[in-house]
C-alpha positions in Angstrom: 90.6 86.6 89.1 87.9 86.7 91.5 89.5 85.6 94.4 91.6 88.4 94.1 89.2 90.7 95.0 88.5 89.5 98.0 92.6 89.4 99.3 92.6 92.3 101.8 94.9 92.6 104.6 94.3 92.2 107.5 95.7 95.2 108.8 95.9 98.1 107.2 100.1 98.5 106.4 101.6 101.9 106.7 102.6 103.6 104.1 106.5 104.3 104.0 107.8 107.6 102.3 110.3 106.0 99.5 112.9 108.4 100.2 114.5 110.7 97.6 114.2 109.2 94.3 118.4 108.6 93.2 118.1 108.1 89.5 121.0 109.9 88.5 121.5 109.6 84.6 119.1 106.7 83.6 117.3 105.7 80.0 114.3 102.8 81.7 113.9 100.8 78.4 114.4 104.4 76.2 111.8 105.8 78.5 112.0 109.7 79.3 110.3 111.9 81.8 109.7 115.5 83.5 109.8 118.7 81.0 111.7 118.2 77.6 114.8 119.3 77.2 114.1 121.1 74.1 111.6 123.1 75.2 112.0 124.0 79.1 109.0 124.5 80.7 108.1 127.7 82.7 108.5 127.9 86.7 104.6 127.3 86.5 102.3 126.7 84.3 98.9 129.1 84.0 96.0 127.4 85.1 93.8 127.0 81.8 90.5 128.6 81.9 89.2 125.4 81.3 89.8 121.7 81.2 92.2 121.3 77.9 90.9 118.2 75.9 93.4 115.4 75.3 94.8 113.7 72.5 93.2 110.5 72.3 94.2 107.3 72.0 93.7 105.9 67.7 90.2 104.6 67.8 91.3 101.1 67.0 93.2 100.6 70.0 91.1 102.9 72.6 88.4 101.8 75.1 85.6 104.4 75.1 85.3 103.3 79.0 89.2 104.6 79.3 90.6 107.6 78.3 93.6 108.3 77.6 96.0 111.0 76.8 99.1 111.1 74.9 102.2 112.2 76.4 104.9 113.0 73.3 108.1 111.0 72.7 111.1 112.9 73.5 114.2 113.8 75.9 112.8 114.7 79.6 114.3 115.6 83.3 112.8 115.1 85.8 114.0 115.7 90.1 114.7 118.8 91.2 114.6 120.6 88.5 113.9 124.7 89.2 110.0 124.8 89.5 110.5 122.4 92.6 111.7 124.7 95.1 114.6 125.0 97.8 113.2 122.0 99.5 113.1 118.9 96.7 115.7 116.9 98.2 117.8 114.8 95.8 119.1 115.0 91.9 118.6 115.5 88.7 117.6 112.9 85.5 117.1 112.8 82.4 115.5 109.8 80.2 114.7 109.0 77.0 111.3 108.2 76.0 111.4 106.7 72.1 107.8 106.4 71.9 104.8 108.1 72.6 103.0 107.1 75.7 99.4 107.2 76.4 98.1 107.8 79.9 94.9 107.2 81.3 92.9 111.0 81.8 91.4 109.7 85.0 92.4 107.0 87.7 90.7 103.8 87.2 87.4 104.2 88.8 85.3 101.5 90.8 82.6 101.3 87.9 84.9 100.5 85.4 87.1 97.9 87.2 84.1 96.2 88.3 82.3 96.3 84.8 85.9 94.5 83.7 86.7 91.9 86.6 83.0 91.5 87.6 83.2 93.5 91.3 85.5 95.8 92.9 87.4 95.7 96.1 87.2 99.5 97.5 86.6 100.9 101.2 84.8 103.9 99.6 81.6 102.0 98.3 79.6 104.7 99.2 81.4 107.4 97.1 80.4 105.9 94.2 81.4 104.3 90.4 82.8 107.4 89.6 85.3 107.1 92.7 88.7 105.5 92.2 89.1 101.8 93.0 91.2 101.0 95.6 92.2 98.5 98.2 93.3 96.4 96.1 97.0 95.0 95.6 99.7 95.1 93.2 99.2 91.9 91.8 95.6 92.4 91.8 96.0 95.5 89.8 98.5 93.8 86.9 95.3 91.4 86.4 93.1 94.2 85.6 95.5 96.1 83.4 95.8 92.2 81.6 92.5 92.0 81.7 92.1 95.4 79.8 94.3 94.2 76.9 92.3 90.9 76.7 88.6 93.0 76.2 91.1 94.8 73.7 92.6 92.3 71.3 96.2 93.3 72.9 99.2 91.0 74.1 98.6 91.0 78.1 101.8 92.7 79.5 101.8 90.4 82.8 104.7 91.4 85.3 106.9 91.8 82.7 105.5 95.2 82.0 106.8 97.6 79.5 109.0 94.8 78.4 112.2 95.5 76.3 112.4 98.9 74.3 113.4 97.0 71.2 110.0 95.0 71.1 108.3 96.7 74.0 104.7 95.5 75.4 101.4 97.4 73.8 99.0 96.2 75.8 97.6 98.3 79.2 99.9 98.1 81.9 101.2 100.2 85.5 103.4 103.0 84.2 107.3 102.9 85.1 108.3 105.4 88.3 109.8 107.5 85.5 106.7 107.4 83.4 104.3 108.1 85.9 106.6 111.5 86.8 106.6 112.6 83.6 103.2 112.5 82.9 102.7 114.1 86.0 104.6 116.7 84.9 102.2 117.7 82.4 104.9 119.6 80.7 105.5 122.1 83.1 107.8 122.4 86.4 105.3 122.7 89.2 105.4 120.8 92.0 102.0 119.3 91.6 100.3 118.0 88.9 98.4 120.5 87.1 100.1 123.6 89.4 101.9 125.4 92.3 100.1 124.8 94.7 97.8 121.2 95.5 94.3 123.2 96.5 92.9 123.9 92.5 94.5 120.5 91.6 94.6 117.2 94.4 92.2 115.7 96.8 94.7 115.8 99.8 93.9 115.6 104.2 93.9 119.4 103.4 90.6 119.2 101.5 89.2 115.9 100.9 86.8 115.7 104.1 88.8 112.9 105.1 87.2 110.5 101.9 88.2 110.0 98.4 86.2 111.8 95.5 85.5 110.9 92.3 87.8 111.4 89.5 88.4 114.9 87.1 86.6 117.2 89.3 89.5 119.1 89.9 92.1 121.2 87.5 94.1 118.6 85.0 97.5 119.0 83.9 98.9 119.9 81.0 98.5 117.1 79.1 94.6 116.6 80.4 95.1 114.1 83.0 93.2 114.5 86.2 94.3 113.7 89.9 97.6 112.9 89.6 98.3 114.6 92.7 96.1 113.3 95.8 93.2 111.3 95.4 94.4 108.0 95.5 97.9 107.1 95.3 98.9 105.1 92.3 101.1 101.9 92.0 103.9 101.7 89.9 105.9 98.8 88.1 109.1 99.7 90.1 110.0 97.6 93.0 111.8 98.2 96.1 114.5 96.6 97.6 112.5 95.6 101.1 109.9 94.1 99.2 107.5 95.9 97.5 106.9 98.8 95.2 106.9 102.2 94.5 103.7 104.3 94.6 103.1 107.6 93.4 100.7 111.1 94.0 99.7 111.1 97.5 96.1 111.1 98.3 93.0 112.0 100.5 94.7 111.0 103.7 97.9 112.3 103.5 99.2 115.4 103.8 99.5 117.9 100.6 103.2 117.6 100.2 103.5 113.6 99.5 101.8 114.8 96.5 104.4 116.2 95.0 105.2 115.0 91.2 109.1 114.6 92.5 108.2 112.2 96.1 108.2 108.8 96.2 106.2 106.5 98.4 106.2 102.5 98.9 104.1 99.8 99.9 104.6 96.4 100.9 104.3 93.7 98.5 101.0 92.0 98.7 98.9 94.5 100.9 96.2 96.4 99.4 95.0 99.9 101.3 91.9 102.3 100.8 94.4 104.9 100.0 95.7 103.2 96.9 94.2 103.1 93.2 96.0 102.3 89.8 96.3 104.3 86.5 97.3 102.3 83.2 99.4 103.2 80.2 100.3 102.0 77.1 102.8 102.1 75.1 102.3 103.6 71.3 102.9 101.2 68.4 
């Protein structure tokens, strides 16, 4: 694994916008995402006077290193729902989530994916072990998420991922597009995560001073996960056609509105960039 941390490109890739996300009516492997169905969510949600604190993960299975939060089973929609605004450009869909889902409260930071694989690959040595991790590719980040279920006792999930909903992976693995929106979401309909606007709640080229910061200073969501707008983006299992795969969140260098819970990004497969970090879920027994 430690020749994986070295595999930087040589050139930085760019970093395509995905395009508008065309679901249309999809169940991922039973999963479900955006506000439930049986309870809409509000246009936006009130920013909590303080940080709410999450569910956590049973202690048998959890990693005191790694949070993580759970986000319910249930029937979700996610697009452009109303809370997105006039200019959300593509659908609606709804999808299924059978089991609960737990999320990781912060982005994986460089301390603790150097504590696991034995040194980190990030740009942004200098902000710190409490900074994301990034530069790193996909592959690279499917060995640390294995590598997690390992220190754990738990199956490694590998490529496969989430694996079938009838006998589905529980080890740590990259979240599904789908997943990653719906957690996002936070249970409300705001086009970031966490609120209406990205200033309280993402590190974006708005803010950031041009660097990445390290991870839950700002306002969380609604289910207590921090920076899932800006920051760093965040790789997803989902391929693209070209190629590659689908990341999500924006981040320190781009421009507030690729943050948006409902935009897509994508990144070639086998580059790595100082603008992209991980976040690992796991499916509940």
């Amino acid at each position: 694994m430690g020749a994986v941390l070295t595999d930087r490109p040589k050139v930085w890739p760019w970093i395509v916008p995905a395009g508008p996300m065309l679901w249309g009516a999809l169940a991922i492997g039973g999963l479900g995402c955006g506000s439930r169905s049986e309870a809409p969510a509000p246009a936006e949600a009130p920013a909590p006077a303080e940080a709410p604190a999450p569910a956590q993960a049973p202690a048998a299975a959890a990693d005191a290193a790694y949070p993580m939060a759970r986000v319910p089973a249930g029937r979700y929609t996610v697009g452009c729902t109303p809370g997105q605004g006039a200019d959300c450009v593509g659908g609606l869909v709804e999808v299924d989530l059978p089991r609960d889902l737990w999320v990781g409260v912060f982005e994986v930071s460089q301390g603790l994916y150097g504590a696991r694989m034995g040194a980190h690959p990030s740009g942004q040595r200098e902000c710190g072990p409490d900074c994301p991790v990034e530069f790193l590719n996909w592959d690279a980040a499917v060995a640390f998420a294995d590598a997690m279920s390992v220190q754990a006792g738990l199956r490694p999930c590998g490529q496969q991922g989430a694996g079938p909903a009838a006998s589905p992976c529980l080890g740590y693995r990259l979240p599904r597009a789908a997943e990653w929106e719906v957690a996002a979401r936070g249970g409300a309909d705001t086009p970031f995560s966490g609120g209406a606007t990205a200033g309280p709640v993402a590190w974006t080229a708005e803010n950031s001073g041009w660097k990445s910061h390290p991870v839950g200073q700002l306002q969380p969501n609604g289910y207590g996960l921090y920076d899932m707008s800006g920051n760093v983006y965040e790789f997803t299992a989902d391929p693209i056609a070209e190629g590659g795969w689908v990341i999500r969140g924006g981040s320190w260098a781009n421009p507030a509105g690729e943050g948006r819970v409902t935009v897509p990004s994508s990144i070639t497969d086998g580059y790595a960039d100082p603008k992209i970090g991980l976040r690992l879920v796991r499916t509940a027994p």
